[in-house]
C-alpha positions as CSV (number, residue, x, y, z in Angstrom):
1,X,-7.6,-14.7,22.1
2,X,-6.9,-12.0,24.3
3,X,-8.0,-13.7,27.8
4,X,-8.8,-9.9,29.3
5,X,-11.2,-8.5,27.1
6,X,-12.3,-11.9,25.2
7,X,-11.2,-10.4,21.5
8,X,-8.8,-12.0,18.8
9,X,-5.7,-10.3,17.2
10,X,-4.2,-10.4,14.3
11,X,-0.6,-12.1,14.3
12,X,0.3,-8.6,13.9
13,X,-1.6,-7.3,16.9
14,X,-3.9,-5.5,15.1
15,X,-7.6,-6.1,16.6
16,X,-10.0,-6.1,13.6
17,X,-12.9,-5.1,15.6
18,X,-11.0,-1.8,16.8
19,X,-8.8,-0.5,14.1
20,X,-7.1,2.8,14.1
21,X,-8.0,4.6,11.1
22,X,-4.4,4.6,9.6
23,X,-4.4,1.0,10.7
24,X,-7.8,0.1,8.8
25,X,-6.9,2.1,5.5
26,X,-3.7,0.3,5.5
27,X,-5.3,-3.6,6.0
28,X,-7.9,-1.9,3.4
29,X,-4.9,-0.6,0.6
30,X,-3.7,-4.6,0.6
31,X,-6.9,-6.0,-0.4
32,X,-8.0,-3.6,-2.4
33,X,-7.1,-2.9,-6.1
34,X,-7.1,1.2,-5.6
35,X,-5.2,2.6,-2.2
36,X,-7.7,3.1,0.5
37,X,-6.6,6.8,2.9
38,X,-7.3,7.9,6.1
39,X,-9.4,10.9,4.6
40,X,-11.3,8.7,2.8
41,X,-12.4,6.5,5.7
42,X,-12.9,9.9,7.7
43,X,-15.0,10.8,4.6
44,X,-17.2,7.5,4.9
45,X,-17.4,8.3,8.8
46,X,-19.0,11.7,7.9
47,X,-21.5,10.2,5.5
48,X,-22.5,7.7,8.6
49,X,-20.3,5.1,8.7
50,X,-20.1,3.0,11.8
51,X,-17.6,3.6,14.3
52,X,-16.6,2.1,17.7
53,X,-16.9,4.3,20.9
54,X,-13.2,5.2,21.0
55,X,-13.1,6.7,17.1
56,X,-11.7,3.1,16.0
57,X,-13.2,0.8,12.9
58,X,-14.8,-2.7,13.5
59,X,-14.1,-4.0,9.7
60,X,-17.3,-6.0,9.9
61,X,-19.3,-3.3,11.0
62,X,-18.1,-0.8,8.2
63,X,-17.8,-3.6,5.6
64,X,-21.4,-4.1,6.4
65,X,-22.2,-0.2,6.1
66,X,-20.6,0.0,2.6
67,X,-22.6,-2.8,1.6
68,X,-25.8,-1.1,2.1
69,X,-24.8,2.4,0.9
70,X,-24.0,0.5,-2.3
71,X,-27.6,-1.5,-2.6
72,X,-29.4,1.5,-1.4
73,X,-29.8,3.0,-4.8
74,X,-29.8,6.6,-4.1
């Protein structure tokens, strides 16, 4: 836990609820069977996907977001 600002890290350092967007495609890309870009998340962000003050990606938040684009049924 990071004592200043109360939020937890990956062993990497990577914060999950403020990832980069090269950072998130790439944590994305190795759980996912087809590579995930940067332009691709930019494209989601266009379309409304959440993001973080700072331009970063909270993977809950977006995971959440792609969830109900999918069961919106446009």
């Amino acid at each position: 836990m990071n004592e200043a600002r109360g939020q937890s890290r990956t062993p990497g350092g990577m914060n999950p609820q403020a990832l980069r967007l090269d950072d998130a495609a790439r944590v994305l890309s190795a759980v996912s069977p087809r590579p995930v870009t940067v332009e691709m998340l930019q494209t989601d962000i266009d379309a409304g996907a959440p993001t973080n003050a700072d331009g970063t990606i909270n993977l809950v938040h977006f995971a959440a977001w792609l969830v109900s684009e999918v069961t919106r049924g446009d």
